[in-house]
MARFIBA-609959 format. One record per residue (C-alpha): x, y, z. Coordinates in steps of 0.001 Angstrom, whole numbers, plus 500000, padded with zeros to 6 digits. Each point is the difference from the previous one (the first is absolute). Example, Ala and Ser with C-alpha at 12.3 -4.5 7.8 and 13.67 -1.06 7.14 Angstrom:
% residues 2
512300495500507800501370503440499340
END
This chain:
% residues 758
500000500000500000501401503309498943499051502239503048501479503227498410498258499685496816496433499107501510500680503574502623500530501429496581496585499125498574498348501461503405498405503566499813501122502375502938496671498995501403500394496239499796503248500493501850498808502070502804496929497805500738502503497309500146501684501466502485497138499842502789497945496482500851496601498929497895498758499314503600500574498989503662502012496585498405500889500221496330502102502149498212498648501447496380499564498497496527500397501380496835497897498169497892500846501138496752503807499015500391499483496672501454500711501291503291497894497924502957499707501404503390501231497796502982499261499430503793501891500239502963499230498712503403501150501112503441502044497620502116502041499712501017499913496213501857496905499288497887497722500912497699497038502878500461498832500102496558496216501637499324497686497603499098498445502855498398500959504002499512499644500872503707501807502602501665503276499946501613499161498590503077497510497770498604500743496599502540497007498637499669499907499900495758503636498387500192499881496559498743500612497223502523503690499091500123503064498943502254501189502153502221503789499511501112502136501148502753500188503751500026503902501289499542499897500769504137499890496324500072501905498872496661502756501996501568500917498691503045500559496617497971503249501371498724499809497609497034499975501143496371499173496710498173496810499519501990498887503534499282501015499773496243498274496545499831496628502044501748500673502461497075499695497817497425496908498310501385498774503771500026501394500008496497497661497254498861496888501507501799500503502878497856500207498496496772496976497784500705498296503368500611501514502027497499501276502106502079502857501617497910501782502051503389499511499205503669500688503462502061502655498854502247502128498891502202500139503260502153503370500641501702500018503133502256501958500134502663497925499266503326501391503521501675497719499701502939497083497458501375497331501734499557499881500212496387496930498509498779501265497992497526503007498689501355498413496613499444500237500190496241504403501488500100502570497237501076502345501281502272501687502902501711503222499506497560499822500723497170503051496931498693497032497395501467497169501797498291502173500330496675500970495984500239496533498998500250498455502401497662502092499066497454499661495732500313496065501228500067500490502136496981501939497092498183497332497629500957496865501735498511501727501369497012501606496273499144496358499515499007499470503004497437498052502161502084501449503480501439500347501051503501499741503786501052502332500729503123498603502511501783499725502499501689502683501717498440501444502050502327499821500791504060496778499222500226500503499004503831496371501106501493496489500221498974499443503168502182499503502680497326501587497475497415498383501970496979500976503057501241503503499865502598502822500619498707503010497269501058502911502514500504503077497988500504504376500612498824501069498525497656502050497535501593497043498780501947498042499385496707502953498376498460500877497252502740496285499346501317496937501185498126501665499264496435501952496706500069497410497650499981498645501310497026503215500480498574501158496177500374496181498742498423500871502452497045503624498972499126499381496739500590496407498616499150498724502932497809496596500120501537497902500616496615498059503407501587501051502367503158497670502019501804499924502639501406499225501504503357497224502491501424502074502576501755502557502482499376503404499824500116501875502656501572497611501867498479499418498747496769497148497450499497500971496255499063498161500370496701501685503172498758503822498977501316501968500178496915503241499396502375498064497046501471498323498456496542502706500619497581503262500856501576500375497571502735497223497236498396500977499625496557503227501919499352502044498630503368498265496722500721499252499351496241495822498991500504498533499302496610496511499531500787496963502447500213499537502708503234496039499429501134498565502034502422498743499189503580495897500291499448499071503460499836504283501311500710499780502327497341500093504006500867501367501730496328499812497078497552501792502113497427502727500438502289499514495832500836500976499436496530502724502054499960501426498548502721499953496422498888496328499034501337498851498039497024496427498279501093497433501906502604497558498173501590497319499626500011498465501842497048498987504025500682496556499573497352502623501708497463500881503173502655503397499047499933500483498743496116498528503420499307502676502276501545502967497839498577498418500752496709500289503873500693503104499662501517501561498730496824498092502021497783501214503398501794503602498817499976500058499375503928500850496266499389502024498049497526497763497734497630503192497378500666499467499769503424496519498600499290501474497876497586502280498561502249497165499331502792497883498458497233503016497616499276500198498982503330496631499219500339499550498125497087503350497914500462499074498703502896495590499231499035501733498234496654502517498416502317497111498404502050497429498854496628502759498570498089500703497931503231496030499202500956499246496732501189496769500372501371499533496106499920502403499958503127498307497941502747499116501466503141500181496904502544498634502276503344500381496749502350503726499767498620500322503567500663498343499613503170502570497609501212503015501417499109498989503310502190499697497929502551504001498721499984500659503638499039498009501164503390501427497251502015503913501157498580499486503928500915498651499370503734502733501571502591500212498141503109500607502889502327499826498208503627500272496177501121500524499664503205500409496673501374499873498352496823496439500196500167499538499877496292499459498080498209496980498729501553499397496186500532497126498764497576498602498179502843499960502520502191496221502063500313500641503336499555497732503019499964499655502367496681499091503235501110498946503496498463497595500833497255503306500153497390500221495860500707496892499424498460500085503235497588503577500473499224500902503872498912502321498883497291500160503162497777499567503596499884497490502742498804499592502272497386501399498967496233501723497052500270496756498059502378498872496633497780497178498731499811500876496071501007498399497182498752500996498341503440501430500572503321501758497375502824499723501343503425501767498053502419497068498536502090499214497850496554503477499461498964500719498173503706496522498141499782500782499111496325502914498658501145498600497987503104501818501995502812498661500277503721498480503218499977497411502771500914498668503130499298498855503182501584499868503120498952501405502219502358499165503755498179498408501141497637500999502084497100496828501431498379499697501288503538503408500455501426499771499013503031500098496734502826496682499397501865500470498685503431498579496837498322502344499687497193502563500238502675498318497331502253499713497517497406503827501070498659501177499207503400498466496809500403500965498843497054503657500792500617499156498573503538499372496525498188502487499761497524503865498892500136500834502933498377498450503278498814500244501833496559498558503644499762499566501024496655500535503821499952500707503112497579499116503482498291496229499547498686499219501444496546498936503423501083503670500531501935502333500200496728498385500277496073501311502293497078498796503494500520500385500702503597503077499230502420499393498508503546500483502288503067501864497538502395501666496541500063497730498283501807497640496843499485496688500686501398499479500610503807497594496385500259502672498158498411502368500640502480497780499545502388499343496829498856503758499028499549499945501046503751497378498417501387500905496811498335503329499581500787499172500864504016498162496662499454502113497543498004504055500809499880500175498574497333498834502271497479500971500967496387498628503038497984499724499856496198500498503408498920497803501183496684501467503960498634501979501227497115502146502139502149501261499733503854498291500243503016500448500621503534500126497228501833499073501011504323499477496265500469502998498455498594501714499078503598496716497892500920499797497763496784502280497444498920499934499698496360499051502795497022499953499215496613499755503007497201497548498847497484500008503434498373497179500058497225500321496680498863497540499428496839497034498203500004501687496523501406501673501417502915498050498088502613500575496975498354503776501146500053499716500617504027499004496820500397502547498214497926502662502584501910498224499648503445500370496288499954503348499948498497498867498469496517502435503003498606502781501234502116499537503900499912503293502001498433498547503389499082502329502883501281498624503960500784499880501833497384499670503283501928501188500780504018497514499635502506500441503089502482498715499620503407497596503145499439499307502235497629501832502678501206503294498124499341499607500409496166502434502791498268497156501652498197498117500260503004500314503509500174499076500605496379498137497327498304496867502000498745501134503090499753498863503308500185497199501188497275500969498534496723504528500067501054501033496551501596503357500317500789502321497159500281502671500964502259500541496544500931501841500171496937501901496165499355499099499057503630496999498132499098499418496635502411503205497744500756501984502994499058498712502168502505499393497544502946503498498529499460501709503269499960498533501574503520500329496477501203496523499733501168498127497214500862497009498906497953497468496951500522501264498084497356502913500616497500499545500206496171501501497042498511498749497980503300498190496813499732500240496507501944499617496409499220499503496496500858503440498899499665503278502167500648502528501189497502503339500731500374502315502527497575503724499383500001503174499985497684499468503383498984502638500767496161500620502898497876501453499903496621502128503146500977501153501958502982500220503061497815498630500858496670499052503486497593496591500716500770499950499295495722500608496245501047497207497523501414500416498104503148498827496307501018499025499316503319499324496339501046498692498759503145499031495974501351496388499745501300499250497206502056496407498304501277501442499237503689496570498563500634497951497044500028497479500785496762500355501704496801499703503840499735500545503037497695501644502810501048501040503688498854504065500398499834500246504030499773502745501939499553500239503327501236502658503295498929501824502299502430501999503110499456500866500886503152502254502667499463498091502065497431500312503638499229496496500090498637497650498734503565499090496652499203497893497386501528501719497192501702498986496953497957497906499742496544498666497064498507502519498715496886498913496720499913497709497180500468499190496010499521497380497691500932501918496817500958498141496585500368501582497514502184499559496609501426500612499183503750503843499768499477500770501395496941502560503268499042499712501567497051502340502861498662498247503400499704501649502185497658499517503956499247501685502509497600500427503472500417500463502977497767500802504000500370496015500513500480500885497679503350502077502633501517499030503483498625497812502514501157498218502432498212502485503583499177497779502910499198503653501757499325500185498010496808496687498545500093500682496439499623500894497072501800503663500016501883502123497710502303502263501476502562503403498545500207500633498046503545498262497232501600496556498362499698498355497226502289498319496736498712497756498522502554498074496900499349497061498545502498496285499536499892498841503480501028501207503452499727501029499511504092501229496271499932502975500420497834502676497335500887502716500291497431501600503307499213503187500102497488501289503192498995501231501287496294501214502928498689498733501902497511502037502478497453498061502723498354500911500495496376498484503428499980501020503082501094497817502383501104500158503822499186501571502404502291499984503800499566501674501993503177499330503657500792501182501892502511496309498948502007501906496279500104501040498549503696503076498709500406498213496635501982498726499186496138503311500961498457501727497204502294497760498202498689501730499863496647502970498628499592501252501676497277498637503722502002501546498850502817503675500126498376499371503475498801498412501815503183503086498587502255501484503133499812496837502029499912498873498347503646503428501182501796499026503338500006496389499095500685501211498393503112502263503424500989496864501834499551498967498467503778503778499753500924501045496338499658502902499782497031501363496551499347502612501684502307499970502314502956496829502249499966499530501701503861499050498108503443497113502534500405498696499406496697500061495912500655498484500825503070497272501725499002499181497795497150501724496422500290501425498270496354496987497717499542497298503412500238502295501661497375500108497308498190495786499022500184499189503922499388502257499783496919498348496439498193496905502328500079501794503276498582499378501239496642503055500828497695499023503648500640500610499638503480503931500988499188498704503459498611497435500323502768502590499908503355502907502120498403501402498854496544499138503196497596501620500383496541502392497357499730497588497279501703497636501209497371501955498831497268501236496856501498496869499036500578499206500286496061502818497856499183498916497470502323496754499822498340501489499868496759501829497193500723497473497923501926497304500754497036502290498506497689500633496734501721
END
């Protein structure tokens, strides 16, 4: 198909109606030039297509389908072949439907907890988010259909989110809110990218021409077409001119109309409607020469395989005792509404409409186990009669052990509106309390897409993190519960004790439409590792049923060019009796920096699967991107020359092996000295520091301490080490200021002379 040459037969108004959505779903046809229209589907762990045109929100005209794991949960399995293998089951779904783009995965960076749809993002870092985006992206996309990352960029709350503008540095952008994005673009090519609602720095998401063309496509080399988040647009002619190539949904023509104008006055180039044209018509021809809509659509397969997928993302938190896994012929009590009516996804765009659900009351009767049932609160009502309480405790009262099925309902965190506090409802932890006064040995099931405080954790033995599971997640319990499936997820985001304890804290929200984020790059771990503070559980953190054991730690070098690449191997063992899967991550330290730096960063990660027994070799490379930090001097990526950590463990604070390596920097940064420069940075520089020699003797006479001699009342009054800290901190012009007059004057040009040349 000649793209080019079919844009060519287009009138202007052809173009510019292609340009904005037929409806809610499909993009436009052009009849006359063979051009169909296609539909896309929001996600982004299953499908929500319309049965029919419906609006936006439209849950109950969504066909019935399977709903997976939510990326809160997908996450905190660490494991890219099981989320690319969920992608191409999502893959399939699509083409059965004709679905031609599904609109995600979505990878902001979960800056706070309250953000309502933290459930749908993957992590707090943004090299974990970037991993598993990517093995998503490769997953769907294997099977001819697009994805459509999103929400392109710093869209990190839903306070305001069509409105607030995200005002961050550069360098914060560059090593938080952009890298996941950045690592799905280089290497999957998602097919569309979408943008976000809000502003940045000023400048909304759909009208960024530094965001959409100069970072997007010219840096990170994305080929596909820009769409826009559902009703993003502000200027549409300046959209286009930015790089915004689809809006959606359609504006009844509003839109088409002023593009039209805007080319006809000579405000916008024709060829930048082209070029949006070709983008969207690459990627709708790249999708119906592909078409297989005779791709079956086995739900029950589906069905089962988000079951595994739930049962490899649950995080043991807590297990005391050994008390899980629980003996199958032990009676135990299932309590809490979420038992029998799991909360396994979120609100707002991405809810499906299942064709089934497991809840774990009929998973553990399916499956013949000892148990019962009782309520314990309701949700519809939030709250704990004295009676749901009663029965709660008597049924805990009865049983060997006790599970309490808890969590965020619905109404607590959904697109469009953030949560005001980090806490499950008051009855459930009531509940949890009450219950656990009556049998010790109690567990708690926890049901959210992003952390929660946790007042009862001293008083119950056991928590497992369910997350939002998918529609099979109380079958998953069970299988988990009872030790069918040894649980190896790992946190994808810190816990922290309160809410207070979070680094945006202060800021998250914002005032009027301006969120600031003066956090900057200490988002999560980054923070909480750097002030040392103590949070409820660690990111990275997860337990099992067996033990593992990391020794033998190797690198290829002790010193390489930060142009070189690094391997870093590492023995896991399964000290234990039973097989298990674990997450072998490797975190980065500078800890010397001039730039300030978090402690540790996420570098690398593996899911290892061992038997009771076995070692296996773990092995990791590194590159430049390993080690660098964002400059804003020279905009762009750059390693410091001296020594970097390599710490290997399961969690961000169990890190057993630590090997050092030292890292040359290939690249020298610009200097330019004035006479405004201190003479701490000028010692700084080696190659300064041999020309100002000199220069600082008669610094140092200024406050009477030659190399030599100098007066005992002078050295009383200020002692060698004061001269010498008031002098690191002394501008050159510091000579001219305490006595040096015409000849100083000149000396002090000839200095700068010759350190401006070096």
């Amino acid at each position: 198909m000649d793209i080019r040459k079919l844009v060519s037969q287009m009138t202007l108004e052809e173009k510019a109606g292609l340009c904005s959505g037929d409806d809610f779903w499909h993009t436009k046809a052009v009849e006359r030039l063979g051009i169909p229209r296609t539909m896309v589907s929001d996600g982004p762990h299953g499908l929500r297509k319309q049965s029919q045109e419906a609006d936006h929100l439209g849950i109950n005209d969504s066909i019935k389908a399977v709903c997976f794991p939510a990326a809160s949960a997908t996450a905190a399995s660490f494991d890219t072949d099981m989320i690319r293998q969920m992608g191409e089951a999502l893959g399939d779904s699509c083409q059965h439907e004709e679905l031609s783009v599904l609109l995600g995965p979505a990878v902001n960076i979960k800056r706070s907890p309250l953000c309502g749809r933290n459930f749908e993002y993957f992590s707090e870092d943004p090299y974990l988010a970037g991993k598993m985006s990517t093995a998503m992206i490769q997953g769907v996309q294997s099977r001819n259909v697009g994805t459509s990352i999103k929400h392109f960029a710093c869209n990190n709350q839903e306070h305001r989110r069509m409105s607030s503008s995200s005002d961050a540095d550069e360098r914060t952008m560059r090593e938080i809110y952009f890298p996941a994005f950045e690592m799905a673009v280089k290497e999957a090519q998602p097919w569309t990218v979408m943008c976000s609602y809000n502003r940045i720095n000023g400048v909304y998401a759909s009208e960024n021409p530094w965001l959409l063309t100069d970072v997007l496509r010219k840096e990170w080399g994305f080929e596909g077409y820009v769409m826009s988040d559902w009703g993003a647009v502000s200027d549409r002619v300046a959209g286009v001119a930015a790089g915004l190539d689809l809006e959606m949904p359609a504006s009844g023509g509003v839109n088409d109309r002023k593009i039209v104008e805007a080319v006809r006055a000579g405000k916008l180039d024709e060829k930048l409607v082209d070029l949006a044209c070709e983008r969207i018509l690459n990627i709708v021809f790249r999708y119906v020469e592909n078409a297989k809509p005779d791709t079956p659509w086995d739900q029950e397969k589906q069905h089962a395989q988000a079951a595994e997928i739930a049962a490899d993302c649950m995080v043991l938190l807590k297990n005391e005792e050994n008390l899980l896994p629980l003996a199958k012929e032990d009676a135990v009590a299932l309590i809490g509404e979420f038992a029998e009516k799991p909360r396994f996804q979120g609100g707002g765009s991405s809810h499906i409409n299942c064709f089934k659900t497991t809840g774990a009351v009929e998973a553990a009767k399916a499956a013949g186990l000892k148990v019962t049932y009782a309520q314990g609160y309701s949700v519809a009502g939030d709250e704990a009669t004295e009676e749901m309480l009663a029965e709660a405790v008597a049924a805990a009262k009865a049983a060997r052990v006790a599970v309490v099925f808890a969590g965020l309902p619905d109404s607590y965190e959904s697109e469009g509106y953030d949560r005001t506090h980090m806490r499950i409802p008051d009855c459930q932890n009531r509940l949890i309390e009450a219950v656990a006064a009556a049998n010790p040995d109690t567990v708690v099931v926890l049901h959210n897409g992003s952390p929660v405080e946790m007042p009862w954790i001293g008083r119950v033995k056991a928590v497992l993190e369910a997350y939002l599971g998918g529609q099979a997640v109380g079958e998953a319990a069970v299988r988990v519960l009872f030790g069918d499936v040894n649980p190896s997820g790992h946190l994808p985001e810190s816990f922290p004790i309160r809410l207070e304890d979070n680094p945006s804290y202060l800021f998250y929200g914002g005032e009027g439409n301006v969120t600031e984020y003066r956090e900057g790059v200490f988002v999560g771990y980054r923070y909480y590792d750097k002030k040392k503070m103590e949070v409820l559980f660690p990111f990275g953190h997860g337990l099992s049923y067996t033990t593992f054991a990391y020794s033998n730690l190797r690198v290829s070098a002790d010193s390489i060019r930060d142009t070189d690449t690094l391997t870093v191997t590492v023995t896991v063992s399964n000290t234990g009796s039973r097989f298990g899967k674990t997450v072998a991550q490797l975190y980065v330290g500078d800890p010397e920096s001039t730039p300030i730096r978090p402690v540790r960063e996420l570098k690398g990660f593996k899911k290892v699967a061992l038997e009771s027994g076995e070692s296996k070799d773990v092995s990791f490379t590194l590159d430049k991107r390993s080690f660098a930090y964002w400059n804003q001097q020279i905009h762009d990526w750059h390693v410091e020359t001296g020594d970097f950590t390599i710490e290997i463990g399961s969690s961000s604070r169990d890190l057993p092996l630590k090997a050092t390596v030292k890292v040359e920097s290939t690249v020298e940064l610009p200097r330019h000295y004035t006479a405004d420069s201190i003479y701490l940075d000028l010692m700084a520089d080696p190659k300064a520091r041999e020309i100002i020699t000199a220069f600082m003797k008669k610094t140092m006479e200024i406050f009477g301490h030659e190399e030599e001699g100098g007066t005992d009342a002078a050295k009383e009054a200020i002692s060698a080490d004061m001269a010498m800290a008031m002098m690191k901190y002394m501008p050159l012009r510091g000579m001219l200021s305490f006595g040096g007059g015409p000849e100083s004057a000149k000396e002090m040009e000839n200095l700068l002379e010759q350190l401006n040349k070096i």
